[in-house]
C-alpha positions, 0 to 999 in steps of 0.5 A: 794847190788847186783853186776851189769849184766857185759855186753861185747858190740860187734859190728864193727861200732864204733859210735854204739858200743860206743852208746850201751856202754854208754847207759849200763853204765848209768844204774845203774844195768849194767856195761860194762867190755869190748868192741870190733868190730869182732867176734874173739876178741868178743870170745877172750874177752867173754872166758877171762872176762866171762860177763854175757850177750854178746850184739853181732852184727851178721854181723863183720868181722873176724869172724861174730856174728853167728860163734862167738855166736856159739863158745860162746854158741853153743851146746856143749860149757862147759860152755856157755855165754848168747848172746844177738843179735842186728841187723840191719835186722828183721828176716832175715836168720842171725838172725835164725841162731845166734838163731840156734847158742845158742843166747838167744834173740835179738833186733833190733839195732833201738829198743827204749833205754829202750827195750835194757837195758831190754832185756839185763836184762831178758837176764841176768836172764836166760830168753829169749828175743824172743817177741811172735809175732817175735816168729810167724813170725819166725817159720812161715818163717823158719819151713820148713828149720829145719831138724829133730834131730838124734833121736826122742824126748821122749815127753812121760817124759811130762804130756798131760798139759805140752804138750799142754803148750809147743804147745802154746809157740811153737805158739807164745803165751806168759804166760799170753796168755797162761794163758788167753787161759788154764783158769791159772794164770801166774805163774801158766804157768811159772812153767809149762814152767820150768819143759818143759826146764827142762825135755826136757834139753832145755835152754829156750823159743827159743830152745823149740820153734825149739824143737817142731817144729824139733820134728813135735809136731807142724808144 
């Protein structure tokens, strides 16, 4: 029997920290192993039970969502912790920055039940949780704010087919528009979306769709 996604919950209000809990431990995959209501305690807790996925308000009080996720899974962190962040606000510049920060995803606090413990799951499995229209309104918002990195990019460690997938993905698109768009099937694109991460040291669709803007491969 596989063992369930351990889920810390993190958010300064009660009422809907215990509302996220209670719904992640009435799914059978998911267990809560801890619960807390400020950003220090959140890392405190997240280095000491290690959770596989951490649900992280962004606005707390000791320390916010955005420095907690940062400590958690920021660049440079050894071994990080997946963050999942739920706010009250869509895409408003607190949310880019917890992105920024090394979050994998996030949702809206009033998302369906369902779409949460999903996104807590696909979370879990190491993809990340950025629909493709949010995607579009994101870069397209906040493109102009990413400064370019210390040193280019060797985008040459990419085929011309991996370029034009990592362009597509940095447009918004998901698999299986990409997929409709390129004439391949999905799993087809999801291969190529690995080896991306993989040559260009990215953790996942989020930090490519930034790669490739900071970069200026799209912009």
């Amino acid at each position: 029997m596989t063992a369930p996604v351990r889920v810390l919950v993190c958010d300064d209000q009660p009422l809907i920290r215990t509302g996220f809990a209670t719904i992640v431990d009435a799914q059978p995959d998911l267990e809560v192993v801890g619960a807390c209501g400020d950003g220090r305690t959140a890392v405190d807790l997240a280095r000491r039970l290690r959770p596989d996925v951490v649900v992280m308000d962004v606005r707390m009080p000791v320390l916010d969502g955005i420095e907690a996720t940062r400590a958690l899974a920021g660049a440079g962190v050894p071994d990080p912790v997946k963050v999942l962040v739920v706010t009250t606000f869509n895409l408003d510049e607190y949310v880019y920055e917890a992105l920024r920060a090394g979050a994998s995803g996030f949702l809206l606090k009033d998302a369906p039940v369902a779409q949460l413990v999903d996104g807590i799951r696909t979370v879990a499995s190491g993809a990340a949780l950025l629909a493709p229209e949010v995607t579009r309104q994101l870069v397209g918002r906040y493109a102009s704010r990413i400064s370019p990195p210390d040193r280019p990019a060797d985008h040459a460690v990419l085929s011309p087919r991996e370029l034009e997938v990592l362009r597509l993905v940095a447009g918004g698109l998901s698999n299986a528009e990409i997929a409709a768009h390129l004439v391949l099937s999905q799993e087809t694109v999801k291969t190529y979306v690995s080896r991306i991460l993989t040559k260009l040291d990215l953790r996942d669709r989020v930090q490519a769709v930034v790669h490739a803007y900071r970069t200026g491969l799209v912009g």
